[in-house]
C-alpha positions in Angstrom: -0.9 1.2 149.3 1.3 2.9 152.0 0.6 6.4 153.2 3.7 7.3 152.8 5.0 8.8 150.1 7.7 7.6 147.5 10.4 9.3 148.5 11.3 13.3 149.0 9.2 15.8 146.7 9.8 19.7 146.4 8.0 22.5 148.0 8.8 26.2 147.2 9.9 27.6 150.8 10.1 31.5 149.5 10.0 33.4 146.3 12.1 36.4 145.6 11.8 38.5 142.3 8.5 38.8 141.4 6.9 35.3 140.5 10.6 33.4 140.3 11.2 31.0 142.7 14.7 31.2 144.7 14.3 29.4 147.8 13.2 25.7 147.7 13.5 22.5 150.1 12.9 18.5 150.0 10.3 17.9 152.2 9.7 13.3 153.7 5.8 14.3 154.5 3.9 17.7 153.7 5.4 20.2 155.9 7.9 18.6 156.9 11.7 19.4 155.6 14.1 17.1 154.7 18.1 16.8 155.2 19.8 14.5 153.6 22.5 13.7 155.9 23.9 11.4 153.8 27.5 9.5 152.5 28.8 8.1 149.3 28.8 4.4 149.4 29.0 4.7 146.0 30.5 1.0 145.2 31.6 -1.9 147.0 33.4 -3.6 144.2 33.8 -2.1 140.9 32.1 -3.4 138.7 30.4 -6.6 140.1 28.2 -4.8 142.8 24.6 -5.3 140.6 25.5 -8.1 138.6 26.9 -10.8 141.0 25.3 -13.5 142.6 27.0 -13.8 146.2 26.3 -11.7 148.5 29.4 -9.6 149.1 28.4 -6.2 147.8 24.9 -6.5 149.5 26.3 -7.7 152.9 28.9 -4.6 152.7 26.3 -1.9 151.7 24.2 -3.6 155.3 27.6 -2.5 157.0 27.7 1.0 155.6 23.9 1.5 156.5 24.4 0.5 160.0 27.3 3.0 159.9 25.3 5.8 158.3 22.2 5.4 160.9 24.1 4.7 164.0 26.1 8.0 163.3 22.8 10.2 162.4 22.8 10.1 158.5 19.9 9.6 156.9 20.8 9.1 153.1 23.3 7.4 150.9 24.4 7.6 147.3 24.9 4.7 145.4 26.6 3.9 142.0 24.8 1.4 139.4 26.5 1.2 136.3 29.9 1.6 137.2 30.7 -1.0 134.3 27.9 -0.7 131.8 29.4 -3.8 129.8 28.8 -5.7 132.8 25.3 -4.5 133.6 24.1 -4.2 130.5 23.2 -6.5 127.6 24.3 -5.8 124.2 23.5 -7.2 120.4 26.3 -5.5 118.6 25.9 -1.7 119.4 23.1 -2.0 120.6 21.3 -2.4 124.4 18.9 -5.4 124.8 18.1 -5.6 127.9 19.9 -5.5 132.3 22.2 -8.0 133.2 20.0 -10.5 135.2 20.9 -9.5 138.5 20.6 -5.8 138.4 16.6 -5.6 139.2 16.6 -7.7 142.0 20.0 -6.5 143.2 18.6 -3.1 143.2 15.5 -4.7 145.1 17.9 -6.2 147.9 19.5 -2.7 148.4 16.4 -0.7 148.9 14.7 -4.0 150.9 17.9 -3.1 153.0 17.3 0.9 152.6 14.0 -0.2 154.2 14.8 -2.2 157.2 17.6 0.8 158.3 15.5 3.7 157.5 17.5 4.9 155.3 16.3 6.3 151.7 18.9 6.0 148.2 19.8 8.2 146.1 20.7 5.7 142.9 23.1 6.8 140.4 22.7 5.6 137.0 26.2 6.4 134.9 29.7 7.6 135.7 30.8 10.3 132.8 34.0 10.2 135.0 35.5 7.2 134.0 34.3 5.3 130.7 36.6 3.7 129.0 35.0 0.9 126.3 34.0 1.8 123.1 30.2 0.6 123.6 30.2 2.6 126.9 31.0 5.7 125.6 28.7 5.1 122.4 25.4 5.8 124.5 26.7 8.9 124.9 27.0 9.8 121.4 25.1 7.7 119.1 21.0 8.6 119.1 20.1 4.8 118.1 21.9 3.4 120.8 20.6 5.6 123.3 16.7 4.9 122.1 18.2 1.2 122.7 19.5 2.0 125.5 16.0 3.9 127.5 14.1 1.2 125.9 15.4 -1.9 126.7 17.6 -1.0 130.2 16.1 2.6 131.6 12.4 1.8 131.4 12.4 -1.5 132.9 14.9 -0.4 135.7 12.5 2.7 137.1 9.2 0.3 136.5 10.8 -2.2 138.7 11.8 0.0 141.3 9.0 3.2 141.3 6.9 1.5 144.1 9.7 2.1 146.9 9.9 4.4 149.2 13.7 4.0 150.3 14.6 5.6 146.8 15.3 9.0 147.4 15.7 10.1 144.0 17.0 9.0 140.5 20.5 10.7 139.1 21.0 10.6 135.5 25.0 10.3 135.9 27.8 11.2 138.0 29.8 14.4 136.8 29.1 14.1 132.9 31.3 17.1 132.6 34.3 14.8 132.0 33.1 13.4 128.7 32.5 17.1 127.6 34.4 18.0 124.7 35.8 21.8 125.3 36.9 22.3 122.2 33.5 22.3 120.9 31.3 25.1 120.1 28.6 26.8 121.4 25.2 26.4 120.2 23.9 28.9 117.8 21.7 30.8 120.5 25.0 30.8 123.0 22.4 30.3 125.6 23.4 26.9 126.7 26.8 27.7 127.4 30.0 27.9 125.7 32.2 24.5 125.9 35.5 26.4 125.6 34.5 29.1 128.4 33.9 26.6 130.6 37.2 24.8 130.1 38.4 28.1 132.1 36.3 27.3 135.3 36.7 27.0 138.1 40.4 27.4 136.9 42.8 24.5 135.8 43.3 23.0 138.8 40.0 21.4 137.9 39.0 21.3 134.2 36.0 20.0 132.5 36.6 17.1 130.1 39.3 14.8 131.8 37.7 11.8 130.3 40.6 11.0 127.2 38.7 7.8 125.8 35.8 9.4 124.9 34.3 13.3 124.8 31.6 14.4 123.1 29.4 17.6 122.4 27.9 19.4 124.6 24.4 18.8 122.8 25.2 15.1 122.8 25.8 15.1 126.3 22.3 17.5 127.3 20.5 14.8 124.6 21.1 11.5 126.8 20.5 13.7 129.8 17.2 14.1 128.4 16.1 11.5 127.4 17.1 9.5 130.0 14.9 11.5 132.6 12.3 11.1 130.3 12.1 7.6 130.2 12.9 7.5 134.2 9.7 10.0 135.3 7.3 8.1 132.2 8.0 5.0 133.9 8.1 6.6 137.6 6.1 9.2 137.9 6.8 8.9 142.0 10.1 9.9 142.1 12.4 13.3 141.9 15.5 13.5 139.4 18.9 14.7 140.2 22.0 15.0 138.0 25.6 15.0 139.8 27.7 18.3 138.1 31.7 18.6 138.8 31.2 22.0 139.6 29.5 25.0 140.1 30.5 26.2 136.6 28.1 23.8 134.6 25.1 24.6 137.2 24.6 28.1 137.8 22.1 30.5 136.6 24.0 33.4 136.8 27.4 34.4 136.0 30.1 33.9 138.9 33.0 36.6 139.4 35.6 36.4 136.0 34.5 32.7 135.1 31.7 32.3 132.9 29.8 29.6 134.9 26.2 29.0 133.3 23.7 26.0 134.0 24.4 23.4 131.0 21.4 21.8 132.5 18.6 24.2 132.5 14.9 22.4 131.4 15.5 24.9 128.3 18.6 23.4 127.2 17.8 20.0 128.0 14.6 20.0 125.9 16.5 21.5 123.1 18.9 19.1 122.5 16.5 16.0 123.5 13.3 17.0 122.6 11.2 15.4 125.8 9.3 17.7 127.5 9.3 16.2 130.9 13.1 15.3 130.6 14.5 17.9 133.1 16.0 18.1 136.6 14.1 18.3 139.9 17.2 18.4 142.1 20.7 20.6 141.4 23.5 18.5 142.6 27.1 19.8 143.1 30.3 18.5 143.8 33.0 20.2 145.4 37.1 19.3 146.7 39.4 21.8 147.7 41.7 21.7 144.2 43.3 25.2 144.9 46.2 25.6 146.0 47.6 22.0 145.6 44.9 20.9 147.7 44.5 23.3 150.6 41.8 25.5 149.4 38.1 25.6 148.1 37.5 27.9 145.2 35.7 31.0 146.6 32.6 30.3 144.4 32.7 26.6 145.3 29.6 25.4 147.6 31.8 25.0 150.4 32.1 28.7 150.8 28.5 30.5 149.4 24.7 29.5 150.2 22.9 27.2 148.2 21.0 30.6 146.4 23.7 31.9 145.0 23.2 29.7 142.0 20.1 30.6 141.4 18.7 27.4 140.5 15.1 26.8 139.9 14.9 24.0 142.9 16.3 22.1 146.0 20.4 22.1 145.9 22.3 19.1 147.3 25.9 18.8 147.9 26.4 15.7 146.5 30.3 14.8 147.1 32.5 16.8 149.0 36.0 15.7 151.0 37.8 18.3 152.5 40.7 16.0 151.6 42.6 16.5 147.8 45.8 14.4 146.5 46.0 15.2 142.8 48.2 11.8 142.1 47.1 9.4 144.5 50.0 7.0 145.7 48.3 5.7 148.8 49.0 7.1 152.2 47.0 8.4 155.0 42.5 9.0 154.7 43.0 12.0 157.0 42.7 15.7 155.5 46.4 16.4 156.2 46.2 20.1 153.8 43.2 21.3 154.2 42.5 22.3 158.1 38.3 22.6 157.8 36.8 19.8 159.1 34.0 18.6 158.0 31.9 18.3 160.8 31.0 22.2 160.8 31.2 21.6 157.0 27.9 19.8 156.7 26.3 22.2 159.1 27.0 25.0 157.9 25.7 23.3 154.7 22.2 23.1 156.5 22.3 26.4 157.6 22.9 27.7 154.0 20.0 26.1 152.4 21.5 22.9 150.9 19.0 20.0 151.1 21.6 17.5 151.8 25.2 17.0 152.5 27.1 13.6 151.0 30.6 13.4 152.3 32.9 10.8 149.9 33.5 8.0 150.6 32.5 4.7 152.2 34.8 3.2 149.8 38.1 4.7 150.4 41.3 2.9 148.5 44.0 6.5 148.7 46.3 4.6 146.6 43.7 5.7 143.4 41.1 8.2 144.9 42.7 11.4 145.8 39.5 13.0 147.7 38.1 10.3 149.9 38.2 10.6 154.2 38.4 8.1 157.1 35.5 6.8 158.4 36.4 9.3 161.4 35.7 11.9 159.2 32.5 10.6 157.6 30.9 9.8 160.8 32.2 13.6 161.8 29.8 14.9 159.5 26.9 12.7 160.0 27.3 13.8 163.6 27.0 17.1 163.4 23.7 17.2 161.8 21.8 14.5 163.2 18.8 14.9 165.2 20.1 16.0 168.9 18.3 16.0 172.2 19.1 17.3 175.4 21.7 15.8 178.1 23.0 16.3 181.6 26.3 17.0 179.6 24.5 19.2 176.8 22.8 18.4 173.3 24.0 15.6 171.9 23.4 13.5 168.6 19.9 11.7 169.3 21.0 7.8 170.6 20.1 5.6 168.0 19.0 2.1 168.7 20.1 -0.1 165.6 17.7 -3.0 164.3 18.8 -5.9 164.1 20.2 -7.2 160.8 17.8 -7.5 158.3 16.6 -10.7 156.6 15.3 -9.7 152.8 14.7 -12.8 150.7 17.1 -15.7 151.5 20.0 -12.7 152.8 20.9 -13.4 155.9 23.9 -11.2 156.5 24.8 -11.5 160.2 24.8 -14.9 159.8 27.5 -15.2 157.2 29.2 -12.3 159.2 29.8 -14.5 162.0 30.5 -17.9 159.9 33.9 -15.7 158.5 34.3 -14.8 161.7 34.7 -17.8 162.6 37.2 -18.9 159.3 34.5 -19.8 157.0 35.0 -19.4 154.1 33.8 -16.6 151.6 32.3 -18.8 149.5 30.0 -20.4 152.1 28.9 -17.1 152.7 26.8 -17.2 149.7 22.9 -17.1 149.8 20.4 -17.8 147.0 19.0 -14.2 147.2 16.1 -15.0 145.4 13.6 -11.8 145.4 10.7 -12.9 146.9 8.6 -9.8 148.2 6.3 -7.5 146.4 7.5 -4.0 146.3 5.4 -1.6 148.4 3.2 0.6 146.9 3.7 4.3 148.2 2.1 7.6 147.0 3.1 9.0 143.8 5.1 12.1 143.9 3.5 15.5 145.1 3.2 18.4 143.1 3.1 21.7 145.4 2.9 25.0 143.0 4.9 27.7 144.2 3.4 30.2 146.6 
């Protein structure tokens, strides 16, 4: 077993308030804190990235990683079941089992994570974009959803708990947009209030944008639940994080006129699922400058205010932010041509405000559908500015970093097929077996540090 711990844990840095904890950090080893100075990878191709067979999506995601280290980052966030018809197996309704390459495709990337010394934060489901029937049933339907932990979940985190490139697990990106606002609140109104929420952070960016399928709110805190259940029984090394669209679902105290509450509390979350150890570690939020036709941040927004003005009971991550916003994408130019901040002093003033990581978007930039993703100008901007920096004739500069060479995980030899297209070949010769043929590595479980 290494010495090494699996991945980030919490430490309480301060307490305010009598015994409530307000002030909390990631830490890689005890005492030591942790930034994540991180991107969005999030998906190389839609869809096929952890069920195909070639080696495309891996190669690519080897690219991005030499990208992140070289410019100072630390961390990436990557999307799993982007398509979970693909990735999944179904009988009828219900989930049987992964797709056969997910597992060891998962195993490649962190094998990769590994080599680059990089650590992967792994994001389950999209609540987005769904748009099949089935999909959107494991939000809604409780049978499908024991199907689903049992069959897909458990074996997933078993698989994968030993390594120490895995940052953390999230539950889903932004499951806001399957939120039905027209629904009410529950009976106790201490879980929030659907249709108050529809008013925040203002209607430049409302809650529930997903028109195939929106569900309760209850339905939506249920899979939460019982999805980080079944990830920490089967992993009890590793933290869990949950990506919200806004300040407004994850906030323990009211913000200015909008009524912003925390949708994902441990209290609610056990209500509506039930599993006591079914509850967020991390607090993740997302943030694009909406106002204003895309020239502004909302002044609540974690842009603007510290990571403790939430509240929240743990570390706080900015988990995607651009300072870029085209509300119809038609294409066009990466660069932040409305909004004038850039995000170099972004992600450090991030730091400086108690954020335990700073994910700009995105690796994968295609402007002619995504409205908030950068150049890689800007991505390696932020990186940049809060890497590790020494001392120079010429000042303090971003530590150099001297890149290993590319890895060789398995049968994956990427630098070799990089060179044989170089060279015309083509893409289908690129293809390697990728048979997984290494044991995980065994790291420490998870450390629990009470607060002070």
């Amino acid at each position: 077993m290494s010495d090494r711990p699996c991945g980030p844990f919490v430490r309480a840095a301060r307490k305010v308030q009598g015994t409530r904890v307000y002030g909390w950090r990631l830490e890689s080893e005890p005492g030591t804190p942790l930034f994540l100075n991180g991107l969005n990878l999030a998906w190389i191709r839609w869809g096929q990235d952890f069920v195909a067979s070639d080696s495309t999506s891996i190669c690519a995601m080897e690219e991005a990683m030499r990208f992140l280290v070289q410019n100072g980052g630390n961390a990436m966030r990557v999307w799993v079941f982007t398509e979970p018809l693909q990735s999944l197996v179904f009988e009828g309704p219900r989930v049987v089992g992964l797709g056969s390459r997910v597992i060891p495709n998962c195993m490649l990337l962190l094998e990769l994570a590994l080599h680059y010394g990089v650590t992967i934060v792994l994001t389950l489901f999209n609540g987005a974009v769904e748009r099949d029937y089935r999909a959107c049933q494991l939000f809604r339907d409780e049978q499908i959803l024991t199907s689903l932990v049992d069959a897909a979940i458990k074996p997933l985190a078993a698989a994968l708990k030993g390594y120490e490139s895995l940052a953390m697990w999230e539950v889903a990106n932004e499951i806001e947009g399957l939120l039905d606002t027209t629904s009410p609140a529950d009976a106790h109104g201490m879980c929030g209030d659907p249709r108050a929420i529809s008013q925040c952070p203002g209607p430049s960016n409302p809650a529930g944008w997903n028109s195939n399928c929106r569900y309760p709110l209850r339905s939506l805190q249920r899979f939460v639940n019982r999805v980080a259940a079944t990830l920490k029984g089967a992993d009890e090394h590793h933290l869990v994080t949950l990506g919200a669209w806004s300040w407004c679902a994850m906030s323990e105290v009211p913000l200015g006129r909008e009524s912003s509450s925390n949708f994902w509390s441990s209290a609610c979350l056990i209500g509506a699922g039930g599993q006591a150890n079914g509850t967020i570690d991390v607090w993740q939020l997302h943030e694009y400058p909406k106002d204003g036709q895309g020239t502004t941040f909302h002044p609540n927004s974690p842009a603007l205010s510290a990571a403790s003005t939430y509240r929240l009971p743990g570390p706080v991550l900015i988990g995607e932010i651009s300072n870029r916003w085209v509300e119809t994408p038609r294409g066009g130019s990466a660069s932040p041509t409305m909004h004038s901040q850039p995000l170099g002093p972004m992600s450090s003033l991030a730091q400086a405000r108690g954020y335990a990581g700073f994910f700009s978007w995105a690796w994968t930039c295609d402007t002619r559908y995504d409205g908030g993703c950068v150049g890689r100008d800007q991505l390696a901007q932020a990186l940049k500015t809060t890497a590790p920096r020494v001392e120079t004739p010429a000042g303090w500069e971003p530590g150099s970093v001297q890149l290993p060479g590319y890895a060789t995980v398995g049968d994956l030899k990427c630098e070799a097929c990089k060179a044989e297209k170089a060279h015309g070949g083509a893409v289908h010769s690129c293809r390697a077996p990728m048979f997984v043929r290494w044991a995980p590595r065994q790291c420490q479980p998870r450390q629990t540090v009470p607060p002070p």
